[in-house]
C-alpha positions as CSV (number, residue, x, y, z in Angstrom):
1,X,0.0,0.0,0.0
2,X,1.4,3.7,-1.1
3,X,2.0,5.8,2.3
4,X,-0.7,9.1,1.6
5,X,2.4,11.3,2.4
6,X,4.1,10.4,-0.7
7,X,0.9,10.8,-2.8
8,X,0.8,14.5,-1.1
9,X,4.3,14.8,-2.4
10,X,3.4,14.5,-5.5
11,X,0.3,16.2,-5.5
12,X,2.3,19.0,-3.9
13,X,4.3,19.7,-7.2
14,X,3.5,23.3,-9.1
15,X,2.5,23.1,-12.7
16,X,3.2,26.9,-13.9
17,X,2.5,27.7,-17.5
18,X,3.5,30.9,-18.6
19,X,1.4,33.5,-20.2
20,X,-0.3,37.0,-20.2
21,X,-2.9,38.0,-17.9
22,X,-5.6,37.6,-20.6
23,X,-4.6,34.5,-20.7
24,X,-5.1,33.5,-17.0
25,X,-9.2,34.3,-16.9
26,X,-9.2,32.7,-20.6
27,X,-7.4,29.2,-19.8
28,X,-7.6,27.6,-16.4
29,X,-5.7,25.1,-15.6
30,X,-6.4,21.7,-13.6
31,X,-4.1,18.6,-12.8
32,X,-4.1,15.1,-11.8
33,X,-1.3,12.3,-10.7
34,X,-1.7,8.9,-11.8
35,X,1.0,6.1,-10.4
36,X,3.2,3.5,-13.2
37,X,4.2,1.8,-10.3
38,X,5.9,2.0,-6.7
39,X,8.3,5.2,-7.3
40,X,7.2,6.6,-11.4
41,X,4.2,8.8,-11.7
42,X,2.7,10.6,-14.4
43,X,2.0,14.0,-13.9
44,X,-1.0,15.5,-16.1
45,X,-1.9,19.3,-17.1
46,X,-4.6,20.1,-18.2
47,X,-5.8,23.5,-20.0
48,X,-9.5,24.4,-20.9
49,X,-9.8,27.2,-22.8
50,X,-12.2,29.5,-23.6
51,X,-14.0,29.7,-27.1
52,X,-12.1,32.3,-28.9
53,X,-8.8,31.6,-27.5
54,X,-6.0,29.1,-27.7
55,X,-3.1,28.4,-26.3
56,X,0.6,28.2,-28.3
57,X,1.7,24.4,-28.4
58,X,5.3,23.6,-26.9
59,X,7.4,25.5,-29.6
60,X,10.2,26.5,-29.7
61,X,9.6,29.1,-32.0
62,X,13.0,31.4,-32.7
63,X,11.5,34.8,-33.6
64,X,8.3,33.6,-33.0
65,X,5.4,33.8,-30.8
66,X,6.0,32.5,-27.1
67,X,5.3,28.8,-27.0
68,X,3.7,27.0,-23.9
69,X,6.3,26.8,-21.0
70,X,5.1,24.5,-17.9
71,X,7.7,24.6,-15.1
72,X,7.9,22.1,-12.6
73,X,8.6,23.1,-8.9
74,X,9.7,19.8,-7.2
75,X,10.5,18.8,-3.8
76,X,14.1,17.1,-2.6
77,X,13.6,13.7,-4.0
78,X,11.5,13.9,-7.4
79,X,13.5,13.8,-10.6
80,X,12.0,14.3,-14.0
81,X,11.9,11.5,-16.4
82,X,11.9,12.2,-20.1
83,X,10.5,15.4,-21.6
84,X,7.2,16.9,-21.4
85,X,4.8,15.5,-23.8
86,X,1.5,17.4,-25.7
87,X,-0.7,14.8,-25.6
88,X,-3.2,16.1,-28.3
89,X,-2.5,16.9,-31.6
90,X,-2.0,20.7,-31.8
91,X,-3.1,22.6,-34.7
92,X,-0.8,23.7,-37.5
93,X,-0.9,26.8,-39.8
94,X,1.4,29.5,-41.4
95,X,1.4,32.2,-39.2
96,X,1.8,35.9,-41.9
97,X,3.2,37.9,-39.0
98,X,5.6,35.6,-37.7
99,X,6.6,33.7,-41.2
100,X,6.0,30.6,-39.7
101,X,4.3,27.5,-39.2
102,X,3.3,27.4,-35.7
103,X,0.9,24.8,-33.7
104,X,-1.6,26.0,-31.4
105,X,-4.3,24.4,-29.1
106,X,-8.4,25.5,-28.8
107,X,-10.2,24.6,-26.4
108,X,-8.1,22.0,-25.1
109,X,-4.7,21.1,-24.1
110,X,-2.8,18.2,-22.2
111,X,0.6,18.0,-21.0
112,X,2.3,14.9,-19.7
113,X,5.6,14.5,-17.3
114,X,6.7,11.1,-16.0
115,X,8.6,11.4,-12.4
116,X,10.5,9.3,-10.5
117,X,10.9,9.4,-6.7
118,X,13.9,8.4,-5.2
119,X,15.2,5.9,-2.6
120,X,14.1,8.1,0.0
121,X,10.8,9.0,-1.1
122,X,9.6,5.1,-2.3
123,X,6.8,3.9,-1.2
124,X,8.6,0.8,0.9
């Protein structure tokens, strides 16, 4: 059985995304843990955004628009394992004032991070 305090732990992890204050009444933000085992979990963001709005996939974009940035704020103990992962399909179009193709979400986004806790943290 998983001690609750490590559950907590993980809970306890900040999932930032960066953006404008628009943004923030626009797209709101919820998240969720689910276990792979003893010591991996996998961290899930979720944005739902507002008709009318979307949200810039992952990037990068060099001379671009600012892409999605989610930044993990993690306890002693928690490593990240892998990248972080869009989950759906963003949209893709040419973008005339940037000169770009750039990917974008509406009214939905997920973002996936796989973590590991250490020795100290495991669930023994």
């Amino acid at each position: 059985m998983k001690p609750i305090r490590n559950i907590f732990i993980i809970i306890a992890i900040c999932i930032v995304a960066s953006g404008s204050a628009a943004q923030d009444r626009h797209i709101k933000w919820s998240k969720s843990v689910k276990s792979d085992d003893n010591r991996k979990y996998t961290l899930t963001a979720t944005a739902t955004i507002d008709d009318g709005w979307h949200l810039y996939d992952l990037g990068p974009y060099e001379g671009g628009p600012n892409a999605t940035v989610i930044e993990f704020s993690k306890p002693e103990g928690i490593t990240l394992d892998g990248a972080l992962r869009q989950t759906l399909a963003p949209k893709r179009v040419f973008d005339k004032t940037f000169g770009m193709e750039i990917g974008y979400f509406e009214h939905r986004a997920v973002f996936e991070q796989d973590i590991v806790l250490s020795g100290a943290q495991s669930t023994t």
